[in-house]
C-alpha positions in Angstrom: 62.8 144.9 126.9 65.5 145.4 129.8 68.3 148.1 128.8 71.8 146.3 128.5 73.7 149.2 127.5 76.1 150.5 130.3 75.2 153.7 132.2 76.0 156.8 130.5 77.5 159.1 133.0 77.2 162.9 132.4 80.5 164.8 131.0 82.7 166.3 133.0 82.8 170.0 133.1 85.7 171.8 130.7 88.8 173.0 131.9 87.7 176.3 130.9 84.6 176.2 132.5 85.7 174.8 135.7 88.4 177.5 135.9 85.3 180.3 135.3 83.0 178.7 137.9 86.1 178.8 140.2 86.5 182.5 139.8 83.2 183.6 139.2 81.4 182.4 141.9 84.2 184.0 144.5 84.1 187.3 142.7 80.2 187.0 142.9 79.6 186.6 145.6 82.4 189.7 146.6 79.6 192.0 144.8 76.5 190.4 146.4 77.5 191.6 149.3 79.8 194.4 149.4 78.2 196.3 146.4 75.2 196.4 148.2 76.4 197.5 151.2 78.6 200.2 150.0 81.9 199.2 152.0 84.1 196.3 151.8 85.1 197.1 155.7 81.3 195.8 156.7 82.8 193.0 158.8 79.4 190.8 159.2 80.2 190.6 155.2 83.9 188.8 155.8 83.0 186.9 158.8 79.6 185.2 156.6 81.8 184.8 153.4 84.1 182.8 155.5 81.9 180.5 157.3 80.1 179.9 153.9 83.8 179.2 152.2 84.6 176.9 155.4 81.7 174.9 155.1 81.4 174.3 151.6 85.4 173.8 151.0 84.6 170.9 153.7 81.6 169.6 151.8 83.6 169.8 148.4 86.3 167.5 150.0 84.1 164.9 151.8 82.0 164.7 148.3 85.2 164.2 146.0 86.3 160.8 148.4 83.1 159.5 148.9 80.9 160.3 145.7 83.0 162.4 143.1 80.3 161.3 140.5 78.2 164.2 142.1 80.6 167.0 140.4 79.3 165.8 137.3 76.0 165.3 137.9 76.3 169.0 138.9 77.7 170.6 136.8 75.1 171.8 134.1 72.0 170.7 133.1 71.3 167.7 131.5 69.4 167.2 128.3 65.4 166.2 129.5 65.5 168.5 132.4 61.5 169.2 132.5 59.9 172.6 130.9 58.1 173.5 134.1 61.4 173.1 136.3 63.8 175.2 133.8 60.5 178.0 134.4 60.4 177.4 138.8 64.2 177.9 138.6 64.3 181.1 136.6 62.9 182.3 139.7 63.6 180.0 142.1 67.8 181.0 141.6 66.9 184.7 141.7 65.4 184.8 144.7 68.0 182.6 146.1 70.6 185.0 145.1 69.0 188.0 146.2 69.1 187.0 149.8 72.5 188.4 149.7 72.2 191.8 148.4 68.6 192.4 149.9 70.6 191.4 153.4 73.8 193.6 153.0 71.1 197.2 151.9 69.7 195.8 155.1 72.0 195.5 158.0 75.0 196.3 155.7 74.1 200.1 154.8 70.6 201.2 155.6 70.2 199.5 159.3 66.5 199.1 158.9 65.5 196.8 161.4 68.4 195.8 163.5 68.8 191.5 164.4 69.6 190.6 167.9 72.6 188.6 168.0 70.9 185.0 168.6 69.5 185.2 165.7 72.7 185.7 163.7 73.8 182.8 165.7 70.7 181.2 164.8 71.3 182.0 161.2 74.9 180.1 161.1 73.5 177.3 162.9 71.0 176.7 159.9 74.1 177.6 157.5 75.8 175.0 158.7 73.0 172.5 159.2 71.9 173.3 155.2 74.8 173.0 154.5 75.8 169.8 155.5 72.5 167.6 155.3 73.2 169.0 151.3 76.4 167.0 151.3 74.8 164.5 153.4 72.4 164.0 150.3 74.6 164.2 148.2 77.3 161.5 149.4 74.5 158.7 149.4 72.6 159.6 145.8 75.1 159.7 142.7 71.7 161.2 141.2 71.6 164.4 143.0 71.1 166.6 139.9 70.2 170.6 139.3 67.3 169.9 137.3 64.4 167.4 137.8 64.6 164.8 135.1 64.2 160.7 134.7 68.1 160.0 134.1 67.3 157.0 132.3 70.5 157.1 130.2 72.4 157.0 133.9 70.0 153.9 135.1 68.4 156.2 137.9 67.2 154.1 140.6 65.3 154.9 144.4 67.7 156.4 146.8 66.4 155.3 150.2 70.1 155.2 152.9 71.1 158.3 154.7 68.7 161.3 154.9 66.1 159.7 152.4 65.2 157.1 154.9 63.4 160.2 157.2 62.0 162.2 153.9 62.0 162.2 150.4 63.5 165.5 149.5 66.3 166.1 151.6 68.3 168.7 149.7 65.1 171.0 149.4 65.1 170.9 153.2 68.6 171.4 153.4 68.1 174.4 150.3 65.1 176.1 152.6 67.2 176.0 155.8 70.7 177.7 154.2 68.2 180.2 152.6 67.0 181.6 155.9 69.3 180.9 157.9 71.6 183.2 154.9 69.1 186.0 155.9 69.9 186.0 159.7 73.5 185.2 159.7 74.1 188.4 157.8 71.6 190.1 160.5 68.4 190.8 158.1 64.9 190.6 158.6 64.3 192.0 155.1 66.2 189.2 153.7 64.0 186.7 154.7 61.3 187.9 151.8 63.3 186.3 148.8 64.4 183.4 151.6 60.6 182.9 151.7 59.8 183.4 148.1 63.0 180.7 146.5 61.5 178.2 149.7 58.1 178.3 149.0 58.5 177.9 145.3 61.0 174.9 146.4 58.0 173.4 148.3 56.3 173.9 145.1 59.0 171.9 142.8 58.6 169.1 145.6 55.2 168.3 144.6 55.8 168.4 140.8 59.3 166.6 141.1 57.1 164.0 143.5 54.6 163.1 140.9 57.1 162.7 137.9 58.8 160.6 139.9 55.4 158.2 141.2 54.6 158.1 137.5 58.0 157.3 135.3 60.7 156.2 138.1 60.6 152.4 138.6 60.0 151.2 142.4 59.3 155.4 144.0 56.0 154.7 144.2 56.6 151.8 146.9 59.2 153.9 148.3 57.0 157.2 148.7 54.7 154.6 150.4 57.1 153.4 152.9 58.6 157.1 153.4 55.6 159.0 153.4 56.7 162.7 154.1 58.4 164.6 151.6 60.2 167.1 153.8 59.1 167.5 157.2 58.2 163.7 159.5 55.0 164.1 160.8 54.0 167.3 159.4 54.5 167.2 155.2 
């Protein structure tokens, strides 16, 4: 029997929360790298922080005009959010983080094995790039979520405009460029370990996320037929 109720939209986040998130993730990621390094005078530190802070404070205000659903969607996860995702992100968000402090002992303190300056370079360029193909993903799917689910309550339907006519999983491309390109930018070749680590497990989610969704969400199937690589045309 079709479903006539009206999509149930996620709450929004609490005032209190929202505040927390707003200085928490600042302050955050203040220790990440500065802790690490043992100096807040490492200037690499202020120069990544800002770039970072300029390109998301972009993204956030492109996102609220053209999909402000997303901030919701975002903002915790949702009830269903699968067993075997809750267990890849334990790690998966770790790593992730890590790339920070594992990059400021690096080139911050300890000067283990110096980066040439291309490949900072390098590094913002894929910064950038993750960062907006993220918001690119983003501002065309209303379903962009934190945790792989069917949003059935939400009427979740096939996303195929913007970067999901090229692959399926565009935000995991997006996630695997920002995390080494996170590593070089802040002028670490040790970085690049967790970078590798939180992307390969990401390639890992792909598949898992790509079968749940052949299996439960109506009309992927013919779209993962039509769209056949999951993040890189040609390749995979």
């Amino acid at each position: 029997m079709e479903n006539t109720e009206p999509p149930r939209e996620p709450d929004a986040m609490s005032r209190g929360a929202a505040i927390a998130y707003a200085a928490g993730l600042p302050l955050a990621l203040l220790l990440l790298i500065f802790l690490p390094a043992g100096t807040i005078a490492w200037w690499p530190g202020w120069i990544f922080i800002a770039v970072l802070s300029a390109g998301f404070s972009v993204s956030a205000l492109v996102l609220a005009r053209v999909n402000p659903i997303i901030y919701r969607a975002r903002s915790r996860f949702q009830a269903g959010t699968r067993s075997w995702d809750k267990a890849l992100l334990s790690v998966i968000l770790p790593a992730m983080a890590a790339i920070l402090p594992v990059a400021a002992l690096d080139a911050g303190r300890f000067h283990w094995l110096p980066v040439p300056l291309w490949a900072v370079l390098l590094g913002y360029a894929g910064v950038l790039l993750g960062i907006a193909t993220t918001a690119w993903a983003q501002a065309v799917n209303p379903f962009f979520e934190p945790g792989v689910r069917i949003q059935s309550e939400r009427r979740q339907r096939v996303i195929d405009s913007g970067p999901y006519r090229f692959v399926r999983h565009p935000g995991y491309v997006a996630a695997v460029v920002l995390f080494f390109g996170m590593a070089l930018a802040l002028g670490s070749v040790w970085a690049l370990a967790p970078a590798a680590l939180a992307s390969g497990l990401l390639v890992l989610r792909t598949a898992w996320e790509d079968r749940l969704l052949r299996a439960e969400l109506a009309g992927y199937d013919a779209y993962a037929r039509r769209v056949r690589w999951r993040l890189v045309p040609g390749l995979w």
